[in-house]
N, C-alpha and C positions, 0 to 999 in steps of 0.2 A: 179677696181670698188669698192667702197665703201660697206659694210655690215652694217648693225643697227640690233638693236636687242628695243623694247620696254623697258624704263626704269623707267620712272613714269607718272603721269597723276595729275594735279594741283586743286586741288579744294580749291577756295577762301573761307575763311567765317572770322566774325570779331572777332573770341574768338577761337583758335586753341586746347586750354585746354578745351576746353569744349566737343570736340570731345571724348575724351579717354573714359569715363566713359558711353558714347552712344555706343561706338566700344565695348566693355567691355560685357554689355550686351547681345550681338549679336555673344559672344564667336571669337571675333574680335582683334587680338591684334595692339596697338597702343602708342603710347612713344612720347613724347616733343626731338625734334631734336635740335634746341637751335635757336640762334640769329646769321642773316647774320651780317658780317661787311659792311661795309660803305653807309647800308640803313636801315630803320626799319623795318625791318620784320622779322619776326619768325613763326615756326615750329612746327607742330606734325607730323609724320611720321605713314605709317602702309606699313609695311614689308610685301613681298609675294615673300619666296627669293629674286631676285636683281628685280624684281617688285614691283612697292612700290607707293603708292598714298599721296601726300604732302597736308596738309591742313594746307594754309597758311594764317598768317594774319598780318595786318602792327598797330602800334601804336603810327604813324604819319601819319596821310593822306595826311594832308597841307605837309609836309618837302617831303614825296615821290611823291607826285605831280611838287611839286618843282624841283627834280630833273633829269638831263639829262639819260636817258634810253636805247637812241637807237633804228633807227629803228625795225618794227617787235620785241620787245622784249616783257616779260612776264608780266612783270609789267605794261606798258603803257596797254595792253592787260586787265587787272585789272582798272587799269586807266578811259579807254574808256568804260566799263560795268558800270560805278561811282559806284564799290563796291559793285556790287548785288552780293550775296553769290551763289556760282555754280561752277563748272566744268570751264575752263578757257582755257589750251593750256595744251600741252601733250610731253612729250620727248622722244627723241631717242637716247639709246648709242649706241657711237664709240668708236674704239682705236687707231685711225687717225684722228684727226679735223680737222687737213690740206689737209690731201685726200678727207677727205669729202668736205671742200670747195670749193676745186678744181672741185670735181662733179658734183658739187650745179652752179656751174658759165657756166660750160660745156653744163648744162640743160637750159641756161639762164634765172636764177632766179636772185635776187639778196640776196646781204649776207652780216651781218655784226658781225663782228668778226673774229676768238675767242676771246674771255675775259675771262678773269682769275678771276676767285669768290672764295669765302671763306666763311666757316662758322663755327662758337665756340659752339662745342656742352657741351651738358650740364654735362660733365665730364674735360670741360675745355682746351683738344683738340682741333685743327682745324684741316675741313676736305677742302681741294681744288679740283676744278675744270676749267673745260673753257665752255665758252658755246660761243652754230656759230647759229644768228638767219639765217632766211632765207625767201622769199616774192616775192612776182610779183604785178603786179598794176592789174592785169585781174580776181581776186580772192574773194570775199567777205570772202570766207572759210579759216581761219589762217595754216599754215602750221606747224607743231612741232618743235621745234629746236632742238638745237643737243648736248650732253654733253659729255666729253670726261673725266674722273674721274683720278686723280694723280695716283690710283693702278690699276692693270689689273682684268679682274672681278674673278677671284679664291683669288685672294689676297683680295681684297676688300670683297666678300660672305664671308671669314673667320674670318674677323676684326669684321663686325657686327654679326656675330654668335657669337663671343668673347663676345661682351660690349652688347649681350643682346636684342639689334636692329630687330635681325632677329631670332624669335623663333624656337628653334624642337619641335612642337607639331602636331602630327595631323588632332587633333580639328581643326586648323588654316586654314580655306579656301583659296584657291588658285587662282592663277589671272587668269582669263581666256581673256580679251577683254572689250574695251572700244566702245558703239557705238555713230556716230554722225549723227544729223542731218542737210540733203542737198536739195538743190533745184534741183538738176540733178545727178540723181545717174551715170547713164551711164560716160558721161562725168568727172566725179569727179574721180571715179575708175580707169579709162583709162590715167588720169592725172598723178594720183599720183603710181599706179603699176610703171609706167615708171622713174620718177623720184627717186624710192626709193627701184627699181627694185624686186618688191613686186610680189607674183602668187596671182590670185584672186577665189575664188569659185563660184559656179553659181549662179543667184539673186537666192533669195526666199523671198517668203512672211513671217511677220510676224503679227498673226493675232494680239496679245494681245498690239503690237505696231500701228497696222494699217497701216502697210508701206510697202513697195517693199525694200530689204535689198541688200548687196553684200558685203564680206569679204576680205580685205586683209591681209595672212597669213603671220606674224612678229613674230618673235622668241622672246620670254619672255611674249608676249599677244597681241590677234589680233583685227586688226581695222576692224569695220561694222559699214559701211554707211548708212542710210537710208531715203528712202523717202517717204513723207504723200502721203498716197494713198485716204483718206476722212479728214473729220473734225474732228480725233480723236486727244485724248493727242500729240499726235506728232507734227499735224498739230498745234497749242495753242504756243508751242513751239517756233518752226522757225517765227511764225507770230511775237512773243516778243522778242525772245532772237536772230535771225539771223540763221546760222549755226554753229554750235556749239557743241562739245561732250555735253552727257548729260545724259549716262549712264555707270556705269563701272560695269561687269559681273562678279561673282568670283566662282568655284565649290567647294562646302560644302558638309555639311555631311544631309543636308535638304533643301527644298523649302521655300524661303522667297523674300517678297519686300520690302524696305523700302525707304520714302527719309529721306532725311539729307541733309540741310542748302543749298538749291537750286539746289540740286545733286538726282538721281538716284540710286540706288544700287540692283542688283538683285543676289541671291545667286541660284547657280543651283546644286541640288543632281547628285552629284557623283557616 
């Protein structure tokens, strides 16, 4: 059986540099990651150890629309939103991409890859990986895909401690959890614990969301599902954006909420 562990979580917006200096104020730290090869898009990065939130943006629309992506992939995913800035699709690391294939076909889903990526960061380095999307036709709700990274993750946590990537500071708030919004919580939970052999917590309410919630517990930071339980912020939501993550949780050294370019953020005292 395959293990994941949470690895990042994608938040689209059309200026990625513009993020740093909003992260900055927030005692948030964040850095330019650089330019993929053979699309247009680039990168800021914000580190939470091997947790980390990508805010990605492209500077060709028309050429990346243009080209071939693959089913269930991230971009087409970007694509089919025409660019509204927010929260998008979410990854999982492995250190098997082939076992997890294998898994992923065993649960009959379906799967396409791995693929071999690369990217030039901004010291002139390139960093590789593979990525294995994954989909069913019975699903409005996107599934995460999967990345398997060139180094094992002690190697890789000490490369970016190295170039700077990944701060020691304590100030630095910590990942806690991404949650989404769904039409059926029962069902969605019961879905995906199985597929990604996930332990769940018991629902709870949560009032300042207005929703019935349920947890599943993934090492590096956990997914909460939730469901609009009235006409509140939540509800607004799924009626425009679908299902969808659409907040990412982090624990600090204080109580705060912000948005940020179509995204969610809530900081919780530690």
């Amino acid at each position: 059986m395959s293990t994941f562990s949470f690895d990042h979580i994608v938040h689209y917006v059309k200026d990625p540099i513009s993020v740093i200096p909003r992260l900055w104020k927030r005692k948030i730290h964040s850095d330019i990651g650089g330019e993929h090869q053979r699309r247009p898009t680039h990168n800021v990065l914000s580190y939470f150890g091997l947790s980390y939130i990508e805010f990605i943006g492209t500077s060709n629309k028309e050429k990346l629309q243009q080209m071939n992506h693959g089913p269930f992939s991230m971009i087409q995913t970007i694509i089919d939103s025409e660019f509204t800035e927010g929260f998008k699709r979410f990854v999982l690391r492995t250190d098997n991409i082939n076992k997890a294939k294998s898994h992923f076909l065993k649960k009959g889903l379906l799967v396409h890859g791995p693929i071999p990526l690369s990217r030039k960061k901004s010291d002139g380095t390139v960093l590789e990986w593979k990525l294995l999307f994954i989909g069913d036709n019975n699903s409005s709700l996107e599934y995460p895909y999967i990345i398997q990274w060139g180094k094992n993750d002690e190697l890789l946590k000490s490369e970016l401690i190295k170039d700077g990537t990944i701060i020691r500071d304590e100030t630095q708030p910590k990942f806690s959890s991404i949650n989404i919004v769904v039409n059926h919580l029962t069902d969605t939970v019961k879905r995906w614990s199985k597929i990604f052999s996930l332990t769940t917590s018991e629902k709870f309410l949560d009032d300042e969301l207005q929703a019935k919630c349920q947890t599943l517990h993934l090492n590096g930071g956990n997914i909460t599902f939730c469901k609009p339980i009235n006409h509140g912020p939540l509800a607004k939501i799924l009626q425009k954006s679908g299902e969808i993550p659409f907040q990412v949780n982090l624990f600090g050294s204080r109580d705060e909420s912000f948005k940020l370019y179509g995204g969610r953020y809530k900081i919780i005292k530690s």
